[in-house]
TORVO-522656 format. One record per atom (N, C-alpha, C): residue in three letters; x, y, z. Coordinates in steps of 0.1 Angstrom, whole numbers, padded with zeros to 4 digits, always signed. Each point is the difference from the previous one (the first is absolute). Layout:
BEGIN
ALAXYZ
...
% end
This chain:
BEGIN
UNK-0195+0051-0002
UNK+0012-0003+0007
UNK+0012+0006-0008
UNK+0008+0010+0008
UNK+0012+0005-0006
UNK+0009-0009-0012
UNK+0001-0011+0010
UNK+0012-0011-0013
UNK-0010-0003-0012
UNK-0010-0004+0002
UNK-0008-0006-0012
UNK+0005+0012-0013
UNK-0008+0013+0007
UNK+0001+0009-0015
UNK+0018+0002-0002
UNK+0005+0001+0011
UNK+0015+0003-0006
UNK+0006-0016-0011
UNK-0004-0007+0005
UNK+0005-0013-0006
UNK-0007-0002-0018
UNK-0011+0007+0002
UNK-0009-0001-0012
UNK+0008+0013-0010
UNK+0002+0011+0008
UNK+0006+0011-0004
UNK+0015-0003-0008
UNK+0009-0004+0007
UNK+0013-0005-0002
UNK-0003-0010-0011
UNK-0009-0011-0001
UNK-0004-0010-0009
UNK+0002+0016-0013
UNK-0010+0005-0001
UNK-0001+0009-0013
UNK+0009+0006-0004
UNK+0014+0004+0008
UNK+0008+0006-0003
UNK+0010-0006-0006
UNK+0000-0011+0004
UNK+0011-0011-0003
UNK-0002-0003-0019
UNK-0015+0001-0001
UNK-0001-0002-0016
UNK+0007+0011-0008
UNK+0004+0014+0005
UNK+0002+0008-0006
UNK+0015+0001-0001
UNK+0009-0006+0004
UNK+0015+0000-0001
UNK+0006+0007+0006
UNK+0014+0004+0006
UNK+0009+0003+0007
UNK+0001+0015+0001
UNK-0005+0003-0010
UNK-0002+0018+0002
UNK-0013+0007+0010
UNK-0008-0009-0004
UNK-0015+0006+0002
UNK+0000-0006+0015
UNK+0012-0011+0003
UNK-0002-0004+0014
UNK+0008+0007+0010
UNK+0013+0007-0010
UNK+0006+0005+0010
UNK-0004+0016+0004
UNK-0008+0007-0006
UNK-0009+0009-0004
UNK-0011+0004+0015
UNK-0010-0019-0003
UNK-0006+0001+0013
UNK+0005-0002+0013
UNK+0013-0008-0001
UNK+0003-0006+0013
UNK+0006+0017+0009
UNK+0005+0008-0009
UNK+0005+0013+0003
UNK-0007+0008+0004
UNK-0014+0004-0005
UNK-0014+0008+0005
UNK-0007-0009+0014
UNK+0004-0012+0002
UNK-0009-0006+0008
UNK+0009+0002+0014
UNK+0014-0004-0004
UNK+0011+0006+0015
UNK-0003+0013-0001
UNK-0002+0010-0002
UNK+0002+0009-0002
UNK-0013+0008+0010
UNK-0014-0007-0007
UNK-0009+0005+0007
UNK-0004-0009+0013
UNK+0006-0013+0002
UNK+0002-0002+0018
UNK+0008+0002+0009
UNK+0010+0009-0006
UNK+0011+0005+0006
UNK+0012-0015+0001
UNK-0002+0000-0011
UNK+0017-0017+0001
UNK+0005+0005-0008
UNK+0016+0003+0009
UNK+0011+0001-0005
UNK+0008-0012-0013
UNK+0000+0002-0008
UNK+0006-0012-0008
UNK+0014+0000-0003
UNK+0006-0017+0003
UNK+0017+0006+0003
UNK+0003-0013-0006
UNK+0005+0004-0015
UNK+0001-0017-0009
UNK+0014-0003+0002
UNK+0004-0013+0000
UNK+0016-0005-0003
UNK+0007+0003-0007
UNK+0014+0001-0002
UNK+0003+0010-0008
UNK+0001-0018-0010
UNK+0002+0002-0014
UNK+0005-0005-0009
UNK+0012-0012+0004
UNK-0002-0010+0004
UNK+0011-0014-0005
UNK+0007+0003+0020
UNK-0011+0007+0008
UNK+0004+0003+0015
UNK-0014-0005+0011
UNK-0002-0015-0002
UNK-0010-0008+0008
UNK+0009+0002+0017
UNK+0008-0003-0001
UNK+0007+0001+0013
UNK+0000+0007+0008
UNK-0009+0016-0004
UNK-0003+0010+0009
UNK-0004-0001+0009
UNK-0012-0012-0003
UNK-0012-0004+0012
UNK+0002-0015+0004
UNK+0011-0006+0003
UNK+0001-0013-0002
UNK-0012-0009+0011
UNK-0002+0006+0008
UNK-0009-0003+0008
UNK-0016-0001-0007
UNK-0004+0006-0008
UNK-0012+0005-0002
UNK-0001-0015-0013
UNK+0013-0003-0011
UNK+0001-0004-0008
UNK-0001-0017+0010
UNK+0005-0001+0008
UNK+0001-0010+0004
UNK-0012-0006+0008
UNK-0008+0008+0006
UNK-0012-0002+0007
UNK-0010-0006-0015
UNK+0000+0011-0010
UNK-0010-0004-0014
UNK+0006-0013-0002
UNK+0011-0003-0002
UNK+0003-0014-0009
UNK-0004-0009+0006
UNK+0002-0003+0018
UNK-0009-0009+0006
UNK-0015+0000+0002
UNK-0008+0013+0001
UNK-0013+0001+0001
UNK+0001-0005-0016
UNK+0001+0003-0012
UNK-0003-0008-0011
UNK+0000-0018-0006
UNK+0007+0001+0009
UNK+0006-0019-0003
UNK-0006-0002+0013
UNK-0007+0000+0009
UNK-0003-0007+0016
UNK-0015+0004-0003
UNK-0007+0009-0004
UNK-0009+0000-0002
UNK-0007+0008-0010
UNK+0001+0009-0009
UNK-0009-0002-0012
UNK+0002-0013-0007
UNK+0013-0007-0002
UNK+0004-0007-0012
UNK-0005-0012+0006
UNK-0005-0004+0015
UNK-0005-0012+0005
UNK-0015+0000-0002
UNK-0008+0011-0002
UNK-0010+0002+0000
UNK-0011+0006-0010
UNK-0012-0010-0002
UNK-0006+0006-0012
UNK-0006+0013+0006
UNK-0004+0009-0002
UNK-0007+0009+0006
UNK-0014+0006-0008
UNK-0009-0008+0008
UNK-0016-0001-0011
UNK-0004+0014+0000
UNK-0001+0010+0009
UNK-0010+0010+0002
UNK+0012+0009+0012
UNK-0008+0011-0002
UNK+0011+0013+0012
UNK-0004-0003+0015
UNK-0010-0005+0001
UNK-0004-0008+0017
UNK+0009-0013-0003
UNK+0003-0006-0008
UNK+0009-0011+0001
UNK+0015+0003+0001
UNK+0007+0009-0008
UNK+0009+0005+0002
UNK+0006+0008+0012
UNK-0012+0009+0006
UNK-0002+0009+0013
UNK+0007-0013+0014
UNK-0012-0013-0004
UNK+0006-0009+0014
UNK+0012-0009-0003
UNK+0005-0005-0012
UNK+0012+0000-0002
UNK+0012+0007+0005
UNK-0003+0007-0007
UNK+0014+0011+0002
UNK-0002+0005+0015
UNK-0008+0002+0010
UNK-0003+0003+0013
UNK+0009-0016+0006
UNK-0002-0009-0002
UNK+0002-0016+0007
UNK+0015-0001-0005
UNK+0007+0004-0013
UNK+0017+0003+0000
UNK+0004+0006+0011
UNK-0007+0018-0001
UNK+0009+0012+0006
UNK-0001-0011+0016
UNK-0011-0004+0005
UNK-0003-0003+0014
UNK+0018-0008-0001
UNK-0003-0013-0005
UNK+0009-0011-0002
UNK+0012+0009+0002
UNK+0005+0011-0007
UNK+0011+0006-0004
UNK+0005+0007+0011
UNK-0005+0012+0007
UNK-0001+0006+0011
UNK+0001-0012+0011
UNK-0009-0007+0006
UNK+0000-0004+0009
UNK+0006-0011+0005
UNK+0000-0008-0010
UNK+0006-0018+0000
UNK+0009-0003-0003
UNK+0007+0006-0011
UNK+0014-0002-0009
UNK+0010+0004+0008
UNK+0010-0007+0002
UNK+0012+0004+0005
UNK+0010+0006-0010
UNK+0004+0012+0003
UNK+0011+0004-0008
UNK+0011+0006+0005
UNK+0008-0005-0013
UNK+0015-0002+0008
UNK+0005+0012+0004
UNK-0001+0013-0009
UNK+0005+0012+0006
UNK-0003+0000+0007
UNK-0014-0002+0011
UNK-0002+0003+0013
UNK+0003-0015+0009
UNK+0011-0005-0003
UNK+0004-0011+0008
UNK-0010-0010+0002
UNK-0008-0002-0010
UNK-0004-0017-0007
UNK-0016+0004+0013
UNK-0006+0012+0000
UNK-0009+0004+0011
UNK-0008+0007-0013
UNK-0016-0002+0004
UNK-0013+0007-0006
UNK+0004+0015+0006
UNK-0007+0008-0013
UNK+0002+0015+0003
UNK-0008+0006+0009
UNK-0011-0010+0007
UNK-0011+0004+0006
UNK+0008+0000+0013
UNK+0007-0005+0004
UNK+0008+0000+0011
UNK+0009+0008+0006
UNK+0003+0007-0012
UNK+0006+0015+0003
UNK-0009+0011+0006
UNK-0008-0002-0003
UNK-0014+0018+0000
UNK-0001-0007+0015
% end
């Protein structure tokens, strides 16, 4: 399975520090064709959207949730996005699920 070895992969890289990671992470966009486009320095605000979606998927569900195994994690994080997309009312879209738009 793709994630297993990348997860086991990334595991190994991580032992090797910040050079050797940013090294791989460079050759690996590179040879799947991903563009890489970092924040600039002390400028989160670029993506305020992207920053704001992570800090609730992090506190709403990793940080509620132990996550035993990648099939455990896989139906987790599937049973948020569902919850999130479909159920949640949000306010930018006038207190309405986003599923209601499409």
């Amino acid at each position: 399975m793709w994630l297993d070895v990348t997860l086991l992969h990334i595991k190994d890289i991580l032992m090797h520090g910040p050079e050797f990671i940013a090294k791989e992470l460079d050759l690996w966009a590179y040879s799947n064709g991903v563009i890489l486009d970092f924040t600039k320095p002390g400028k989160l605000t670029d993506n305020a959207h992207i920053e704001s979606f992570n800090s609730r998927f992090r506190q709403e569900c990793l940080n509620q949730n132990w996550l035993l195994s990648l099939e455990d994690i896989k139906v987790k994080i599937e049973a948020w996005r569902r919850e999130y997309n479909f159920h949640r009312p949000h306010s930018a879209l006038g207190n309405i699920a986003k599923f209601y738009l499409c």
